[in-house]
Structure formats: C-alpha cells, structure tokens
C-alpha positions in Angstrom: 20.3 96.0 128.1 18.3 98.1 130.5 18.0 101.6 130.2 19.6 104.0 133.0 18.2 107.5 132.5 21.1 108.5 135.5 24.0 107.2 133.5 22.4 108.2 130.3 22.4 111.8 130.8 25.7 111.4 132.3 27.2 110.6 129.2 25.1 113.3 127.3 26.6 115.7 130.1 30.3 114.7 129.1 29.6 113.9 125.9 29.0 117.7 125.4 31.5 118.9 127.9 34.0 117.1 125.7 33.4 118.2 122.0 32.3 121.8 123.0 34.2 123.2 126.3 37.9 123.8 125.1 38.4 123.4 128.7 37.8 120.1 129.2 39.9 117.5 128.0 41.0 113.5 128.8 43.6 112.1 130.4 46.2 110.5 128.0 46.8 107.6 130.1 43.3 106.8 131.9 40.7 108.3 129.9 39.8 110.9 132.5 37.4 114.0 131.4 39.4 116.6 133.5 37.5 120.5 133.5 39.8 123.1 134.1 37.2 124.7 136.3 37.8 121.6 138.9 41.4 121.6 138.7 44.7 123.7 139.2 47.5 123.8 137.6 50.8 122.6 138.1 53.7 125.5 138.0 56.5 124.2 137.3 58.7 126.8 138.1 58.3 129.2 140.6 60.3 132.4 139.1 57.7 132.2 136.2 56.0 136.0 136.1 53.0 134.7 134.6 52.4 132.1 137.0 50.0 134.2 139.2 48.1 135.0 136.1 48.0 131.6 135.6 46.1 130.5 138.7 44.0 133.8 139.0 43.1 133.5 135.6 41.4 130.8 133.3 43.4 131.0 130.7 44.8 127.5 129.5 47.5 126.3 131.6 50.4 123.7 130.1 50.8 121.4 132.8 48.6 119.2 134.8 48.3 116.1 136.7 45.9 113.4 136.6 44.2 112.5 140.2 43.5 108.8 138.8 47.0 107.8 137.7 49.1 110.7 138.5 50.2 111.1 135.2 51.9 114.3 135.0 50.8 116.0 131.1 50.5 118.4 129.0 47.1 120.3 128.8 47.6 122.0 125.7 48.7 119.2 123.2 46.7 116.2 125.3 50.5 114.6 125.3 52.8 113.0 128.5 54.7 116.4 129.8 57.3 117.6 127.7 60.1 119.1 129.7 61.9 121.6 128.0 60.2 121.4 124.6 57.5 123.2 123.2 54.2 121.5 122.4 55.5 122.2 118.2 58.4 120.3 119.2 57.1 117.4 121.3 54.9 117.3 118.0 57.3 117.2 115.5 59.8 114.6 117.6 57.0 112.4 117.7 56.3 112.4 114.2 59.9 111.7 113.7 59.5 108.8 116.1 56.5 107.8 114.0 58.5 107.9 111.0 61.0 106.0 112.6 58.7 103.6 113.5 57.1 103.0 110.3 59.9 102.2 108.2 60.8 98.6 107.5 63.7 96.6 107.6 64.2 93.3 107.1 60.6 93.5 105.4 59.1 94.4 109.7 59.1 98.0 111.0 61.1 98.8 113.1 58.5 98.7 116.3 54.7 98.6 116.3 52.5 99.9 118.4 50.4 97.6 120.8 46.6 97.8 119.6 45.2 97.8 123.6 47.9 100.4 125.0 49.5 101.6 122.1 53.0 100.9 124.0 56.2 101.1 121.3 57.3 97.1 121.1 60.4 96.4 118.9 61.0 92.8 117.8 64.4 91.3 118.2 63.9 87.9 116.8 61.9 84.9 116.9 58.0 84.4 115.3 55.9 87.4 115.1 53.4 86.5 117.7 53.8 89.2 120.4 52.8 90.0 123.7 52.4 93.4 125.6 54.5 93.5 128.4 51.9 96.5 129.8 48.8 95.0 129.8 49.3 91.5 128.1 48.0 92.1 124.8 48.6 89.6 122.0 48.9 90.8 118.6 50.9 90.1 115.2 53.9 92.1 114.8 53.6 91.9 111.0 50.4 93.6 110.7 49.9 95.3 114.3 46.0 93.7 114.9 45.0 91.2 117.6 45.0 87.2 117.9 41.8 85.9 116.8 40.8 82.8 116.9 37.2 81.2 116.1 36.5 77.3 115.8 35.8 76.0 112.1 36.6 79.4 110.9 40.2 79.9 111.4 42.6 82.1 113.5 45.4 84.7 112.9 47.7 82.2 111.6 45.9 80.5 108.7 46.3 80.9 105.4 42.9 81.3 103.8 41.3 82.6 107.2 39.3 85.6 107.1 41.1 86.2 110.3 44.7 85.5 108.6 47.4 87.7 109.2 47.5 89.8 105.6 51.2 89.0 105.4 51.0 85.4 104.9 48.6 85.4 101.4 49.2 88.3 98.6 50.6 90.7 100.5 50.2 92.9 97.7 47.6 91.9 96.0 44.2 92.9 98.8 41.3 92.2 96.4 42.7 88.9 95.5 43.2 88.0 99.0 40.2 89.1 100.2 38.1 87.2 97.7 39.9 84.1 98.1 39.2 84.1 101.8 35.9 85.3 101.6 34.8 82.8 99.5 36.1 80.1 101.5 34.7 81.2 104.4 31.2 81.2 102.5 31.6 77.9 101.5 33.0 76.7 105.6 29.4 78.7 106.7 26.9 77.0 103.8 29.0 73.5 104.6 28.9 73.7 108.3 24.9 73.2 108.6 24.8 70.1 106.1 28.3 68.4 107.4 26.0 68.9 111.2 22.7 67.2 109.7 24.7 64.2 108.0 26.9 63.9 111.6 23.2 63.8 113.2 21.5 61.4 110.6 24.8 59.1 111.1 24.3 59.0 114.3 21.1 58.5 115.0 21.1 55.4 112.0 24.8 54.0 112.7 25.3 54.1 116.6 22.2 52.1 117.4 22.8 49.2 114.4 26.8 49.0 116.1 25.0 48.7 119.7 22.3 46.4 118.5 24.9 44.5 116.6 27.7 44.2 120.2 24.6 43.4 122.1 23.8 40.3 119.6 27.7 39.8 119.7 27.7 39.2 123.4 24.8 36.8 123.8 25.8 34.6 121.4 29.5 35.0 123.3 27.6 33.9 126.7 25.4 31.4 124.9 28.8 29.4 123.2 30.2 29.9 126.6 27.3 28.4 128.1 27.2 25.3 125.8 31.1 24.9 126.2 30.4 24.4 129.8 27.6 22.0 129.3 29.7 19.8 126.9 32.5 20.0 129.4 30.0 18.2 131.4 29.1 16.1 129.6 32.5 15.4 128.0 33.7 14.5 131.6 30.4 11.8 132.3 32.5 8.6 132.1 31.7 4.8 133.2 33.7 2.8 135.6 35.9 0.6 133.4 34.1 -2.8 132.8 35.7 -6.5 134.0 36.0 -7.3 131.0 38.3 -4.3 129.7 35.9 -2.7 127.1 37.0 0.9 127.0 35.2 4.3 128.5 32.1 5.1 126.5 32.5 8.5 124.3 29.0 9.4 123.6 30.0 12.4 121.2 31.8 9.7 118.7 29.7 8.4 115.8 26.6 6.2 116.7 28.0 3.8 113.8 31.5 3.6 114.8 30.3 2.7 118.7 28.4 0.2 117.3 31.5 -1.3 114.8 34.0 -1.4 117.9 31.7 -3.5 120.1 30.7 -5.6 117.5 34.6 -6.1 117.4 34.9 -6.7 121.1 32.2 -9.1 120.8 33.6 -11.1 117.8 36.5 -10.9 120.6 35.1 -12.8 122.9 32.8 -15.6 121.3 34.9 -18.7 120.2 37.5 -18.8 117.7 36.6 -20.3 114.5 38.9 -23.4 115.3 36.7 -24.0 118.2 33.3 -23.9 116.2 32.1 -27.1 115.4 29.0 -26.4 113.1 27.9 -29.4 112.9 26.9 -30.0 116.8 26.6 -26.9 118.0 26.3 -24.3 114.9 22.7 -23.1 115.6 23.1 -22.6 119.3 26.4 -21.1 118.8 24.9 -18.6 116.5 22.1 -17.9 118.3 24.6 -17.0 121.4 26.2 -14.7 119.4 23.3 -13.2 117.9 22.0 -12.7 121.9 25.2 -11.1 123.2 25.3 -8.9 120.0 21.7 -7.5 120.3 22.5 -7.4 124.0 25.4 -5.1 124.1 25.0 -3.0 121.2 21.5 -2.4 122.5 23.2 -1.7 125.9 25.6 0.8 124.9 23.5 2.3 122.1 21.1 3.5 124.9 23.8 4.6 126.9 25.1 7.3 124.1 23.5 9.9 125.8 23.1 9.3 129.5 20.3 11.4 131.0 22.0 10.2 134.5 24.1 12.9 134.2 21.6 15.6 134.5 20.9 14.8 138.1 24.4 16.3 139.6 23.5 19.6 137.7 22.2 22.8 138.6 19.9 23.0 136.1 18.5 26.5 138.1 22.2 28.4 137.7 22.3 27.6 134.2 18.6 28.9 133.5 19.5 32.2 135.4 23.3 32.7 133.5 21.3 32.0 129.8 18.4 34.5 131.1 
C-alpha cells in the first residue's frame, strides 16, 4: 500500500482531535468527527433562558445535527436525540432495552443486534439465517456473527467448521468444541496439499493411458470397418451362372469343401455306372474323367480368390481412409 503523508497526518490530526478535545465527537449514525468550534447548536426551544449562553458560549450544548445524514442527536451522551428525557434516562431505558434484548425465550433472545448497523431484528419464525433489512447484512440469529463461507473449509452452517455457528456443536461445552474443530481443520489444511499432488500425479499418469488407449480404440474401429467394407466386396464378386447349372462360386467357403462339391458335380455328369462298359472303353473312360476332374477343380481352385475384382476398386480412397 503506498504511503500518503497528506492523509497520514490527517488521521494523526483526528486521531488526536478525538481522544483529547472533549469537544469533538462522531456522529452516531455516519461516523462524522464533528468539532463544536465548527458547529452550532440546535435550540430546541426558544423560551429556554440559557439559550443565548448557549450560543455565546462554548459550553457543551445537548443537541446537534449531523450535516452528512441529518441525524438529529444528542451531543452529550453520543446517542439519537432524546426528547423529553434526560441523557441518565435515555441511558438507563436503553439498558432496559438491552436487557430486554438479551434474554432468551424459546432458547433465542428476543432480538439481536445486526453486526454491520447494529439495527434491533426480532425473529418471528423460520431458520436462523437473517438478513438486515438496513443494509443487507447476513448473519446468524443464534449467535449474532456473520455468514462465512470458505471452500474446503466449511461455512456458518457446518458442524465441525471452524466457521460453525457455536450453537449447533456443545453449546456449552467451548473448549471441547473448539478443539474438535480445530483439529479437523488441521487435518483438512495438512490433507489438502497431498490430496492436490495425488489429483496431479493421477492425472498426469491416467488421462494420457485413457487417451492413448480411445485413440488405439478408434483405429482398430476404422481398420474393422475398413475390412468389413473390403469383404463386402469381395463377398458381392459373383460369376454368371454357368450352362451347365453349377452354382455361384463362394470363395470364403473351405478350399476342401469347393473341391468335394465339384468333384460331385463331376461324378454328376460322366456316365452312370450302367453305361460303363469296362471292358471296351474302361481306360479311355477313366482317363476322361480323370481330365475333366483335373480340369475343373484346377479351374475353380484358381478362381477362389479372384484378383479380377481388384480392378473396379479405388484402391487410392481406401489407402487415404486407412492413413
């Protein structure tokens, strides 16, 4: 904060115009340092005889008012103006009205006092939590101090807060209630550093293995989808239906049982065994067979995976979608 030697001696000024000039005094309501040597009095009657003595002079007067807030009060007892009462007995009603105010019933006095204004509030009903209609204040009606609340540590309405209202643990018991909250707050203000570090060191090790592991998650996604596409190509490769009614070609069916079902077709289609005659013709006719065999399982074997099918694709797309 930077030092102001104007405002400093200022305050040194009224500082010492306060605690050693009877004369000077504040204002009840604003605060103002008033001088009587600035001011005059307010008479409040004219028919008083002392009144001229009262201006010429500077003896004390009773009643003034404030230029700031027009507060009209009493010089002598620093108290709002008393009309018709002495300063003794503004005194001693407002002690009666503190005594009033301090007693309880119901276990709650009867009105508190606002901590900012110190305006009388009574409570009718309804939770403790108050607010000044004066100057908006909130404050506990049970025990009169202010609404605090701090993160981690607690607020007005906790239990074992350091900031708890002194009602809701051991009312009558202080020490007790003060150590148990003190020492939980220690342990909240040791904890809170190492519960910070181990939420750090989790994050720094646990955040990138779960992005890591999503990332991994998602190419393998795209690569499946990928390959699901390519075997949907290939899946839909098919060859015109031959004259002789041999069924489309499945290449992803087993090499073995291709070869099994053709070797059935072509049993199919060589003679019966009514119309072998082994005896003229058995060599020849087993050489034919033998030929048409070789020749169609070799045919179709080759034909399991068709690199024809290649040549409608865009090879380039796919490259780019996998990259």
């Amino acid at each position: 904060m930077r030092h102001d030697s104007v405002l400093h001696d200022r305050y040194l000024k009224l500082y010492a115009n306060a605690n050693q000039s009877p004369r000077a005094k504040t204002c009840p309501r604003c605060s103002h340092l008033y001088s009587l040597d600035e001011i005059n009095p307010i008479i409040l009657t004219k028919t008083d005889k002392k009144s001229k003595d009262k201006i010429n002079t500077k003896k004390i007067p009773k009643q003034v008012q404030c230029s700031e807030c027009s507060l009209v009060w009493c010089f002598r007892c620093s108290a709002p103006w008393h009309e018709n009462f002495t300063c003794k007995q503004f005194i001693k009603g407002d002690k009666l009205l503190l005594k009033w105010v301090n007693q309880e019933n119901d276990e709650q006095r009867n009105a508190r006092k606002c901590p900012k204004c110190s305006t009388f509030i009574q409570r009718n009903g309804g939770c403790p939590h108050m607010t000044c209609s004066s100057c908006a204040c909130e404050f506990c009606y049970l025990c009169g101090r202010r609404y605090c609340k701090i993160p981690f540590i607690g607020q007005h309405g906790s239990k074992f807060s350091v900031f708890g209202c002194p009602k809701n643990l051991h009312p009558n018991k202080p020490w007790l209630r003060r150590t148990i909250r003190g020492t939980i707050a220690t342990g909240v203000v040791i904890a809170s550093p190492i519960v910070a570090v181990g939420a750090v060191t989790a994050a720094v090790t646990i955040l990138p293995t779960v992005g890591i592991y999503r990332l991994v998650k998602r190419a393998r996604a795209r690569r499946r989808a990928n390959q699901l596409i390519v075997s949907a190509l290939v899946r839909g490769y098919s060859t015109e239906e031959e004259d002789t009614g041999h069924a489309h070609f499945d290449p992803h069916l087993d090499m073995n049982a291709e070869v099994a079902r053709y070797r059935a077709e072509l049993e199919e289609e060589l003679p019966t065994h009514d119309d072998f005659d082994p005896e003229l013709d058995g060599i020849a006719e087993m050489a034919h067979y033998r030929a048409l065999l070789e020749e169609r399982v070799a045919n179709y074997a080759n034909e399991i995976f068709p690199l024809a099918i290649f040549a409608d694709m865009d090879v380039v797309g796919l490259v780019l979608d996998n990259a």
